[in-house]
C-alpha positions in Angstrom: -12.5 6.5 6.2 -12.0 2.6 6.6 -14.1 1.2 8.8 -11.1 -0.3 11.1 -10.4 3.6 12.3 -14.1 3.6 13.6 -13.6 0.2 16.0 -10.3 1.0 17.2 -11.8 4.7 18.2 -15.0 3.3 19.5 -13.2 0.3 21.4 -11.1 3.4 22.7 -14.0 5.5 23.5 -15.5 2.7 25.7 -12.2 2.8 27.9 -12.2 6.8 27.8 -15.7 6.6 29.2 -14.7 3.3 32.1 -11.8 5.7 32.6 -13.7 8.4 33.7 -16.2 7.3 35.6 -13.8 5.4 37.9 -11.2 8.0 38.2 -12.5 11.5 37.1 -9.1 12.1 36.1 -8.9 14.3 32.8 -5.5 13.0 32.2 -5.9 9.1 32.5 -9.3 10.1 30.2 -7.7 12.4 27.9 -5.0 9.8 26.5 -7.5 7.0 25.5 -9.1 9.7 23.7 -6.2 11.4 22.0 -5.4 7.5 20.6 -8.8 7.5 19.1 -8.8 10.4 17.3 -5.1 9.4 15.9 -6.6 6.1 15.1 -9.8 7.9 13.2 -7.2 9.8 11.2 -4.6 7.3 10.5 -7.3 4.9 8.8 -8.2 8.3 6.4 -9.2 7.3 2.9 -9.2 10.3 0.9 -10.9 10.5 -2.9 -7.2 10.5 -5.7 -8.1 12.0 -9.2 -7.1 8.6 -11.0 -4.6 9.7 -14.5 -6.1 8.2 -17.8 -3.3 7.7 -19.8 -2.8 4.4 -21.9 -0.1 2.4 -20.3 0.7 4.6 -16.9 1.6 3.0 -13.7 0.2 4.5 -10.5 1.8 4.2 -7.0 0.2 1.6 -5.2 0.7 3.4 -2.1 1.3 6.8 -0.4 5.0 7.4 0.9 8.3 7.9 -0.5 10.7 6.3 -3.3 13.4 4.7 -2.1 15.0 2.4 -4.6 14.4 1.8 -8.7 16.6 -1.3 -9.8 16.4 -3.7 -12.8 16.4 -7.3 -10.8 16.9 -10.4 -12.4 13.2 -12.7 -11.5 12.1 -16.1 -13.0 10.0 -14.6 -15.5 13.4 -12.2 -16.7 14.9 -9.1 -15.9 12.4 -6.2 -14.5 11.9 -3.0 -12.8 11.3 -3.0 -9.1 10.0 0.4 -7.5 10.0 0.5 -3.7 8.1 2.9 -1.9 8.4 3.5 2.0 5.4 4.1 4.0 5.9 5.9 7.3 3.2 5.4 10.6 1.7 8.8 9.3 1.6 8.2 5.9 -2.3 6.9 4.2 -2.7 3.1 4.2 -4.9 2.6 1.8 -3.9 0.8 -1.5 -4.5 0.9 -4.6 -4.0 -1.1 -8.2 -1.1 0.0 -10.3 -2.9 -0.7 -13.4 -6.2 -2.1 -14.8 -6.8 -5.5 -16.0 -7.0 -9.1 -14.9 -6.1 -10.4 -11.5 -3.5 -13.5 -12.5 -1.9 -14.1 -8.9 -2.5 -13.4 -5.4 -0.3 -15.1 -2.9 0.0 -13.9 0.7 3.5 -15.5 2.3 4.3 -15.4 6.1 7.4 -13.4 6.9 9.2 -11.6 9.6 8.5 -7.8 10.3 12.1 -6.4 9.6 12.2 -2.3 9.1 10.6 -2.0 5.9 13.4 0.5 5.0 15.7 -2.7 4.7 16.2 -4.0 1.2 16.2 -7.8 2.3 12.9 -7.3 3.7 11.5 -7.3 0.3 11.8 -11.1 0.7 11.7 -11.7 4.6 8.9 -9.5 5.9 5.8 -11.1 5.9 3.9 -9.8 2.7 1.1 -10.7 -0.2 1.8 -10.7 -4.0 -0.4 -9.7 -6.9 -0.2 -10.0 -10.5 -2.1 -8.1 -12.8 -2.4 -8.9 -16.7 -2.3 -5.2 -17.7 -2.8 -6.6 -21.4 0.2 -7.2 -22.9 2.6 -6.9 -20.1 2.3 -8.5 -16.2 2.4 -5.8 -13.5 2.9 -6.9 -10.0 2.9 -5.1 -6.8 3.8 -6.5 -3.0 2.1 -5.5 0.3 5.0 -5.7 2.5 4.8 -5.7 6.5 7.3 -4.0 8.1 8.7 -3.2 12.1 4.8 -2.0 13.0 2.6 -4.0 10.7 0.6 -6.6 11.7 -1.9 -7.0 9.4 -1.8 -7.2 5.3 -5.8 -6.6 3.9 -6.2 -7.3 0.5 -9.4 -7.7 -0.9 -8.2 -9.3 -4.8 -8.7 -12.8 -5.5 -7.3 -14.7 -9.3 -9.7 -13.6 -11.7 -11.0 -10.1 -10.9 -11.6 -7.4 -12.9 -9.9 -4.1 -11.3 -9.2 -0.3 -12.8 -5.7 1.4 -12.2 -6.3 3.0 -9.0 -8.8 0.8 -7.3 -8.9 0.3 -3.8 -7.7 -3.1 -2.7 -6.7 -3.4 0.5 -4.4 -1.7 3.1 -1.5 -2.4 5.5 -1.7 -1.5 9.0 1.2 0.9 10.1 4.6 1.5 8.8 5.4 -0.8 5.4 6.2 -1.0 2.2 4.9 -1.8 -1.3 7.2 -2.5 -4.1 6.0 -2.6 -7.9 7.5 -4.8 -10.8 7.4 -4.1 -13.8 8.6 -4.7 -17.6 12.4 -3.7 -17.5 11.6 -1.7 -20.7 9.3 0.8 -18.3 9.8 4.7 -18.8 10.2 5.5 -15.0 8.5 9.3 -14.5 9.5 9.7 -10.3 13.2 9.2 -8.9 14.2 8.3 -5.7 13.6 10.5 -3.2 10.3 11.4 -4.8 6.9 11.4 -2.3 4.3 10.1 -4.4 0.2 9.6 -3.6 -1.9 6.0 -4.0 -3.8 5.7 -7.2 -2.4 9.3 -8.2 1.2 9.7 -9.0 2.5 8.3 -12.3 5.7 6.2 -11.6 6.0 4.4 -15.1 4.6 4.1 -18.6 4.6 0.8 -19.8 6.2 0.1 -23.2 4.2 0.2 -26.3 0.6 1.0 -26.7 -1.1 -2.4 -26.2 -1.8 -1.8 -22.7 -5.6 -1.6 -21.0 -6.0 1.2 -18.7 
């Protein structure tokens, strides 16, 4: 559980409880209470068996695949992997791969529906770069029509393991992995993949750090 879910419930908890005693009204009380269980659930963090194989790729998120494209970026061509996350899906991310922090950059953006390919670039959003050895792997937080709030707890420099928890975004969003345009994609679109679980790539070659 991420500790947000316990102050939004307990903050709601306090109005169940104002509710009541001025109004004795099950009703007025009851919706307070129903947001606070939501809000308990929706901040969920449940334990992902973590795959061990050299060079995989992990979804940074939970939600669904919905584009793979080769795009053309300053450092070359590469494979970007978009995954939709819906209001009910887990928040929680995770690293894609283990290695060394080389970027983090948070930008200020709009909150366009995530589900909308220019938001990749609009929507509010932080960027991280990992030095998987061998080959860069990047991944974006992206914020989308709900979002509010990007967490990301990585700073330049740190040491992380694929599937690490690293931060979260509040609500409906996005994350989108880049990766080397010679990566052996193992999901399609469509597919609904889990944080720190689901393989979506093996990276070529075998100099790669787990």
């Amino acid at each position: 559980m991420v500790r947000d879910g316990f102050f939004y419930a307990l903050g709601l908890g306090v109005v169940a409880a104002i509710l009541w005693k001025l109004t004795h009204s099950y009703s007025l009380t009851a919706v307070p209470l129903v947001l606070a269980v939501f809000f308990l659930w929706f901040f969920r963090d449940p334990t992902r068996a973590i795959p061990t194989g050299v060079g995989q790729v992990v979804s940074p998120g939970d939600g669904v695949v919905t584009s793979a494209e080769l795009i053309d970026t300053v450092a070359g061509s590469q494979m970007r992997m978009s995954i939709f996350l819906n209001v009910f899906d887990v928040h929680v991310n995770r690293t894609p791969v283990g290695g060394t922090v080389k970027v983090v950059e948070f930008h200020k953006g709009g909150f366009l529906n995530a589900m909308k390919p220019e938001s990749a670039l609009s929507n509010e959003q932080t960027l991280i770069v990992i030095d998987a050895g061998g080959y860069d792997v990047a991944f974006k937080q992206i914020a989308g029509l709900l979002a509010r709030r990007i967490v990301c707890n990585l700073k330049v420099g740190d040491k992380v393991e694929r599937g690490q928890r690293m931060g979260l975004i509040k609500f409906g969003s996005r994350v989108d992995v880049l990766m080397p345009a010679e990566a052996r994609l193992k999901v399609k679109i469509g597919t609904r993949v889990k944080g720190g679980s689901t393989v979506l790539a093996e990276l070529p070659g075998s100099a790669v750090v787990a």
